[in-house]
N, C-alpha and C positions, 0 to 999 in steps of 0.2 A: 788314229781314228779315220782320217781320209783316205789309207790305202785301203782299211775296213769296209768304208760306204762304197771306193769304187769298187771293189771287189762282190759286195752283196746287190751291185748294180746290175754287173754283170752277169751274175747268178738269176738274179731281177728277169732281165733281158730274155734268158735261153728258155725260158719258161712257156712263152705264148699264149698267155692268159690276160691277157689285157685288150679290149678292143670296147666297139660302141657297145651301145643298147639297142637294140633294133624292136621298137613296137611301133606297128603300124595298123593302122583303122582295126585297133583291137584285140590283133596276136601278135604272139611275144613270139621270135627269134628264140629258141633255145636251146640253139648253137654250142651256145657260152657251158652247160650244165658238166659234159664230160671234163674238160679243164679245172673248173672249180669243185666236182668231185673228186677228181684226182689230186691235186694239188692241195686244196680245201680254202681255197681264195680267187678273187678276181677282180680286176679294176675295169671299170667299165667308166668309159670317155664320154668326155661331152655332153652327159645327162640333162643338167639342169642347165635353163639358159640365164646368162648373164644379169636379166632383170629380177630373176625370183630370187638369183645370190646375193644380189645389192639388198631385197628387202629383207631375205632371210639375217645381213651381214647387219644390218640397219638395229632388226631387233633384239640382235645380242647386243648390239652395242646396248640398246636402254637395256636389256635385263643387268649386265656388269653396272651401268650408270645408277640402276635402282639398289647395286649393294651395300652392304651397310657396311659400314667404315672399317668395324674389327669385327672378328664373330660376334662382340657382347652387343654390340652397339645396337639400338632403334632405329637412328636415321642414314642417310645414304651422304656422300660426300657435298651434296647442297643443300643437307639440311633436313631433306624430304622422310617421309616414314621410311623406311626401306622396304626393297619388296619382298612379300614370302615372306612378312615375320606375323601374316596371319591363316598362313600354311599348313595343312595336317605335317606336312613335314619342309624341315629348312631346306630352300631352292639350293644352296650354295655350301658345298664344299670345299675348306680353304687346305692349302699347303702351303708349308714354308719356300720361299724358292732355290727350282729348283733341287727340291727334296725329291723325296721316295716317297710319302705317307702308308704306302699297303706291305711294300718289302720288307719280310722277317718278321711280318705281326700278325695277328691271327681275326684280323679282320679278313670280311669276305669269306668265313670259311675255310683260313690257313692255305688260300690258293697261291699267293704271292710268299714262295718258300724261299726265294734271297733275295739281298737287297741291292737295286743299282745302287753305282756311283754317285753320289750327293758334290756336282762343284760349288764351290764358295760365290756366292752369288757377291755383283757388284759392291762395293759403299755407297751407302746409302738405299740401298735396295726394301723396300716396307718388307716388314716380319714376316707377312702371309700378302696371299695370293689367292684369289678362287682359282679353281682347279676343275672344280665336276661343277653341272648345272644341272638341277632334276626339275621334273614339275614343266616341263617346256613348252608342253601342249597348251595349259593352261597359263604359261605366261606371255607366249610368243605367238601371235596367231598366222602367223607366214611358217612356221613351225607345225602347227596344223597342217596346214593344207600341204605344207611337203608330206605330210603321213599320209595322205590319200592320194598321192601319185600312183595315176593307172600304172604306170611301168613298171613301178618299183615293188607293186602289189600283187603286182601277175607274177614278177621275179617269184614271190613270196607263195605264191598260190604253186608255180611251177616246181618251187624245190621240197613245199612241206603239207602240198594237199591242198585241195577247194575249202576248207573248213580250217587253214592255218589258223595259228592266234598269236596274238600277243607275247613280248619279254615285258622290254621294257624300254626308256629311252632318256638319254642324257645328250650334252654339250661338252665335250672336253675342250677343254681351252687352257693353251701352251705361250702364252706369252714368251718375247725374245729375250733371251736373260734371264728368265723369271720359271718359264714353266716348268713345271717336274717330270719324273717321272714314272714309270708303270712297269714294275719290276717282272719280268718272265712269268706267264701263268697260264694257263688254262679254264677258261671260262665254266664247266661244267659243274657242276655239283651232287646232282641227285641222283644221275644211274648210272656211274660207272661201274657198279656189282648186279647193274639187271642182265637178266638171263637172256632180254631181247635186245642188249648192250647192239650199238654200228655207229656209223663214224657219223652220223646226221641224226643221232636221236636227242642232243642237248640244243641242236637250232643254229642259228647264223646271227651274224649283225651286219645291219650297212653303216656307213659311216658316208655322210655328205660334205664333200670337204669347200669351205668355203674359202678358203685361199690357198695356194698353192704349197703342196705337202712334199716335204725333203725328206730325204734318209736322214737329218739332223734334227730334224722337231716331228718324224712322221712313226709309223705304226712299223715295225720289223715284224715278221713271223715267219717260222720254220716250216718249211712246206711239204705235205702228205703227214704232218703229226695228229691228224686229226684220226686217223686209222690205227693209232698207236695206243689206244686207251689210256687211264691216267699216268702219266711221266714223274719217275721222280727226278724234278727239276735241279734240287740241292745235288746232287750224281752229277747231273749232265755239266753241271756249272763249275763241279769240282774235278771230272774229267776234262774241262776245258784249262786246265792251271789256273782253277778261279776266276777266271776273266766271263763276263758278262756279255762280251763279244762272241755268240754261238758263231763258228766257223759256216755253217748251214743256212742262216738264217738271210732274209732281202728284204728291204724295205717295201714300203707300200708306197713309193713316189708318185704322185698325181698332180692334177692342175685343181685350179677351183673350177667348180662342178662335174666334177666327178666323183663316181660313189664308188668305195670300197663294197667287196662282202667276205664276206670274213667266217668260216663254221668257227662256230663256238668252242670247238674240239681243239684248235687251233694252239701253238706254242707258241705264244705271243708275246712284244711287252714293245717299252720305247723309253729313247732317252731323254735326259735332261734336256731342255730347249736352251741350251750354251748358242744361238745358232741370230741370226739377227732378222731370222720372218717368224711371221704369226703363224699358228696352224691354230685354228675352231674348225671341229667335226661333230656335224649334227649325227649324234649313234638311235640307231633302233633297232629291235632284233624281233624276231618272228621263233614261234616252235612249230613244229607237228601238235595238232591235238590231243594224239593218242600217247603225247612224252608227258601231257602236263595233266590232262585230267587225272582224277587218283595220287596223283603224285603230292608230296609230302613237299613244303615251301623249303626251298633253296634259300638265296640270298636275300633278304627284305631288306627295305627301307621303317626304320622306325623313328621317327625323332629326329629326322634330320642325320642319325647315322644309319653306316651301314653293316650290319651282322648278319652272320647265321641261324636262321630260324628254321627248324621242324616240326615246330607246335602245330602247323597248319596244314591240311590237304585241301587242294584245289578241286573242287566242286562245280558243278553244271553253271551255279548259281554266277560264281566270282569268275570263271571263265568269260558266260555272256555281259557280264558287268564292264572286265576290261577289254573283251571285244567290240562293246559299243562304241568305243572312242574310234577305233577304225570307223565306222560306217557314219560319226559325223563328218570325221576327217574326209569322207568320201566328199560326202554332200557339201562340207565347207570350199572344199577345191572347186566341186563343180559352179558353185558361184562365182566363181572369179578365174574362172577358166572354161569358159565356155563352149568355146572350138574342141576342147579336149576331148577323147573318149573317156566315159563314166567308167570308173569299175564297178563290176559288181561283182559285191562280198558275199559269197554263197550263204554264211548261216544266217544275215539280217535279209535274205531276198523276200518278199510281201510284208517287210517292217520297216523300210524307208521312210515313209510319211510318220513314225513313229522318232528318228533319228535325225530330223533335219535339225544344220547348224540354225539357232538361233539364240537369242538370251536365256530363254526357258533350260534348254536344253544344255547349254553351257554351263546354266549353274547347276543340272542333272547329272549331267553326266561328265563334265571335263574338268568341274573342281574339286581338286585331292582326287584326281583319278590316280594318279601313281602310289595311291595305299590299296590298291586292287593288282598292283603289276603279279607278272607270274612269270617268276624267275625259279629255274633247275639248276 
């Protein structure tokens, strides 16, 4: 595995897709676009400053500290209600450690077609682990206000249109020894057979990494697969003599505050965190408008799990629904970041007085928002 990582490092390296974020009094640098189309990824440095990663690091810590002891449990490890167990859906996703939970099962829409390696986690090690964290807007409010990052929205506006929208948005969290893994897959779902099929029509995700992200507990992906439409992954893995180690593929190494972006199209996955650092990466992801309206529901959240649903088409209605949480996010940020430049969200522009954070509106529009996400 170590001649592996140096090997995918240096593949890493020859790429030159990695550099700052450049916005300034407004406009975005983008610079970055040609690279991360060709390639279908970018690491972009030194984003977030060191105090918004401390508060961000701060309230993950209380959302883990508010979990409930096992999945069955009520209360949290002091006693307390736990959080999220009064949730349209369960904040906390648990895995055994160190497991796989998606490889070889047909969760997700059968995306995750084999399964990583599973090492035998410590003695003594607890059964389960959280793994995924949903619901983050509404438990973490430094989590907020990262979603209304003028930079990261401009990113967002620049790669998928003035009228982007919404995925959806999670916490992975890799504990050292403990966390699992996320077997090879491809994020898409819903129009790999359209007629207006291109390598940017399922969206991106960022990932904000809150402490420093290794090729041992970090995100690996295969670089230009996103122009490849859908992969059969089971092929590729049994072309490699079974091994899980794509010869192609490089890590996403970063420091804390830095954001990945990632196309959705993307041949991804990561290993078991055998590795002795943390990695938490705040995820959200952006579409085109014109991928999701009409469009038939992808992945949902129901119950705290998560399946494939096509009972639903996304509509005018449940589009501006979860695009309001962008424009409080906006207006939350600008409260506490006031030197900042504002974004403005093209489709809430003369409906800001209508979207400001406050209690009202919180409990409007930011609780159980993620039973409106709008996933392809």
């Amino acid at each position: 595995m170590t001649a592996y990582i140096d090997q995918g490092v240096e593949r890493a390296n020859a790429l030159g897709n990695r550099g700052p974020l450049v916005y300034e009094a407004g406009k975005l640098d983008t610079s970055f676009l040609d690279a991360f189309r060709e390639h279908g990824f970018y690491v972009f440095e030194g984003v977030i400053d060191s105090s918004e990663i401390a508060e961000l690091r701060s309230d993950v810590q209380d959302f883990l500290d508010g979990a409930p002891t096992d999945k069955a449990s009520a209360v949290d490890a002091l006693g307390r209600p736990a959080l999220g167990r009064d949730w349209a859906i369960e904040p906390y996703l648990w895995s055994k450690p160190l497991a796989d939970p998606w490889g070889g099962t047909e969760l997700l829409g059968g995306r995750h077609q084999t399964k990583m390696s599973e090492p035998q986690a410590d003695a003594g090690a607890p059964t389960q682990v959280p793994f995924l964290l949903s619901g983050v807007m509404q438990g973490m409010p430094s989590a907020l206000r990262l979603y209304g990052h003028p930079a990261l929205l401009s990113v967002a506006a620049a790669i998928n249109g003035d009228d982007f929208v919404p995925f959806n948005d999670a916490i992975f969290v890799k504990q050292p020894g403990l966390g699992g893994s996320v077997s090879w897959h491809q994020d898409g779902v819903t129009h790999w057979d359209n007629p207006d099929w291109d390598s940017g029509i399922h969206g991106f995700n960022f990932q904000v990494q809150l402490y420093r992200s290794t090729p041992a507990n970090g995100l690996w992906v295969v670089p230009g697969t996103c122009h490849d439409g859908k992969i059969d992954i089971r092929a590729k893995v049994e072309a490699n003599g079974g091994s899980e180690r794509l010869p192609d593929a490089v890590p996403l190494y970063c420091e804390a505050g830095d954001v990945t972006i990632v196309n959705r199209q993307m041949l991804h996955g990561s290993f078991a965190n055998t590795s002795a650092d943390t990695r938490i990466s705040v995820t959200f992801g952006f579409h085109r408008r014109s991928s999701v309206l009409g469009a038939p529901a992808g992945l949902s959240l129901k119950a705290g799990e998560r399946s494939y649903a096509g009972d639903v088409v996304y509509d005018e209605e449940r589009i501006f629904d979860r695009s309001s949480v962008i424009q409080i996010a906006v207006d939350a940020r600008s409260q506490t970041h006031e030197a900042e430049d504002r974004f403005e969200y093209r489709p809430f522009v003369g409906l800001e007085d209508d979207f400001r954070y406050d209690d009202e509106n919180h409990k409007r529009v930011i609780e159980n928002y993620n039973l409106n996400d709008l996933a392809i």
